[in-house]
C-alpha positions as CSV (number, residue, x, y, z in Angstrom):
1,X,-19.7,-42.1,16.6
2,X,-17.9,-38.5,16.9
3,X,-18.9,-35.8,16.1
4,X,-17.4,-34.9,13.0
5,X,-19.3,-38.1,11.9
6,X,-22.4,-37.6,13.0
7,X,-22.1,-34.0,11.2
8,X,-20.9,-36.0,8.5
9,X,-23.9,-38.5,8.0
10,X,-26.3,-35.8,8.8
11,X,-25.4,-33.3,6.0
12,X,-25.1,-36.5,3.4
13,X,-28.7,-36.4,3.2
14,X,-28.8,-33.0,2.5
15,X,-29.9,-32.8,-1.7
16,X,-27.7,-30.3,-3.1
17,X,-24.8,-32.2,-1.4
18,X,-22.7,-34.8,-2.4
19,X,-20.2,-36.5,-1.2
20,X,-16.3,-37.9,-2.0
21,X,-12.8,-37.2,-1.9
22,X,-11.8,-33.6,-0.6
23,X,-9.6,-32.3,-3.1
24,X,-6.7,-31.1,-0.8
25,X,-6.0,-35.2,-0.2
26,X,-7.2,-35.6,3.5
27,X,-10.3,-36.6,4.7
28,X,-14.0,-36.4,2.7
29,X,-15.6,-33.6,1.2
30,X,-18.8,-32.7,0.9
31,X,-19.9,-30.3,-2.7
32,X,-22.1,-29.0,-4.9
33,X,-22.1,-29.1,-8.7
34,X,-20.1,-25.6,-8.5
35,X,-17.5,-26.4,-5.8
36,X,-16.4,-28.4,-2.9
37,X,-18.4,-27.0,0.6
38,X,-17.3,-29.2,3.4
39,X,-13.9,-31.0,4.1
40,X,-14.2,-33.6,7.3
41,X,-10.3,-34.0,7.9
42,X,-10.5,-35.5,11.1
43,X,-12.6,-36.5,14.3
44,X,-13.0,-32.8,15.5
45,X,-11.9,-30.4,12.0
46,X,-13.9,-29.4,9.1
47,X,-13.1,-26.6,6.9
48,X,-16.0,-25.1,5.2
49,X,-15.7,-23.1,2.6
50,X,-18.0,-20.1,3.1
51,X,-16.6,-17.3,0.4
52,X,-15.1,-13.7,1.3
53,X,-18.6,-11.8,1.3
54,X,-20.0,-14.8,3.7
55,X,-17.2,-14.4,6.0
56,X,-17.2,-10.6,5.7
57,X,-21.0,-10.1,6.6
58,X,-20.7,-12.8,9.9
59,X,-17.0,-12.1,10.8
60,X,-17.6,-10.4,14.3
61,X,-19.6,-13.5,15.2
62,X,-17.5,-16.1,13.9
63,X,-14.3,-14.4,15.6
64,X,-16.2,-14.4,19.1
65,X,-16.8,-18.4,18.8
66,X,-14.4,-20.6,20.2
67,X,-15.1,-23.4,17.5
68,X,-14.3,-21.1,14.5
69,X,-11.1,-20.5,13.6
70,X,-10.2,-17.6,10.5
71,X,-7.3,-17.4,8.6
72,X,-7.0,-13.9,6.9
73,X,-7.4,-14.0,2.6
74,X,-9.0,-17.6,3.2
75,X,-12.2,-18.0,1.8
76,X,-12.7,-20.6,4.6
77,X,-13.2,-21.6,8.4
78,X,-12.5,-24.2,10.2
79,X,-14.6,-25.3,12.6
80,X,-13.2,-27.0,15.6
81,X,-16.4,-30.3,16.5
82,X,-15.9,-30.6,21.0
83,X,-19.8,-30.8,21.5
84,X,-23.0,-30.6,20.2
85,X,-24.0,-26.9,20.2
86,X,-20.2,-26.9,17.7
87,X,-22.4,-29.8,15.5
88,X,-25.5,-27.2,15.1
89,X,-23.2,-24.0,14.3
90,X,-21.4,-26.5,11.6
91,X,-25.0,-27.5,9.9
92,X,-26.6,-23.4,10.1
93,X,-22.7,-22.2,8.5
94,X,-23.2,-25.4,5.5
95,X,-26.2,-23.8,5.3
96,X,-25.3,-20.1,4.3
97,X,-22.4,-21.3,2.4
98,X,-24.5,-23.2,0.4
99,X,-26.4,-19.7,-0.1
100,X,-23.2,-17.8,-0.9
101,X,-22.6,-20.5,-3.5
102,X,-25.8,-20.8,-5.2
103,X,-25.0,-17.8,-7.8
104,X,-21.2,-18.2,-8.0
105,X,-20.4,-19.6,-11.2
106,X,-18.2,-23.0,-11.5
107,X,-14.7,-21.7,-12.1
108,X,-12.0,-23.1,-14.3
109,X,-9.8,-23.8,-12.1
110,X,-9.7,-22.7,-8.1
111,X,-8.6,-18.8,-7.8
112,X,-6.2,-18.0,-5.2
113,X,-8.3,-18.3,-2.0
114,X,-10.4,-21.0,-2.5
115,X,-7.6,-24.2,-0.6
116,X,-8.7,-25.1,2.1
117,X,-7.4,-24.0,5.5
118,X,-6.2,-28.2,6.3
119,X,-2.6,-27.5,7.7
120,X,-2.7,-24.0,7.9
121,X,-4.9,-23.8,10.7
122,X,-3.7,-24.7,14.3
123,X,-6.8,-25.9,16.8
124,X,-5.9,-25.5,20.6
125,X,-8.1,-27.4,22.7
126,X,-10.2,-25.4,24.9
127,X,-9.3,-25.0,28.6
């Protein structure tokens, strides 16, 4: 099983997520009843869509990890799955973005921002 799979299966459980298509047409996503959360498009990269204020308030952190990658005016990561301790960050950032989405209200259709990062983003493997 890899990673992104395990990740995958664990957060399937979780009750305020459910879990299909991703809505950029690669891989599955993971959402709540206001907006997708979690995009699995491959063995190793999820986005996860965290919001602007999320990624404002833990941006120092995120840009010191080496499995978190930031593209500037996203409103998500991607997070780059090589071990474990990458699995546990992924499952504590699901968890805050389901935070910063609990109040947001269900838009009409996705403002600028809110794509995902799949294609945009370029993961180097770690030395």
């Amino acid at each position: 099983m890899t990673l992104a799979q395990r990740a995958m299966k664990q957060l399937e459980v979780w009750p305020d997520l459910t879990s299909g298509p991703a809505s950029c047409g690669a891989g599955r996503a993971l959402r709540t009843v206001h907006s997708e959360i979690v995009h699995f498009h491959s063995e190793r990269d999820v986005d996860l869509h965290l919001t602007v204020s999320a990624i404002q308030r833990f941006h120092d952190d995120l840009r010191e990890s080496t499995a978190i990658r930031l593209l500037p005016g996203s409103n998500w990561v991607t997070v780059h799955l090589d071990c474990d301790t990458d699995v546990d960050l992924l499952m504590s950032l699901v968890s805050a973005a389901l935070k910063a989405h609990q109040h947001r209200p269900s838009p009409a259709s996705a403002p600028a921002g809110d794509e995902c990062n799949f294609r945009r983003v370029t993961v180097l493997p770690r030395s």
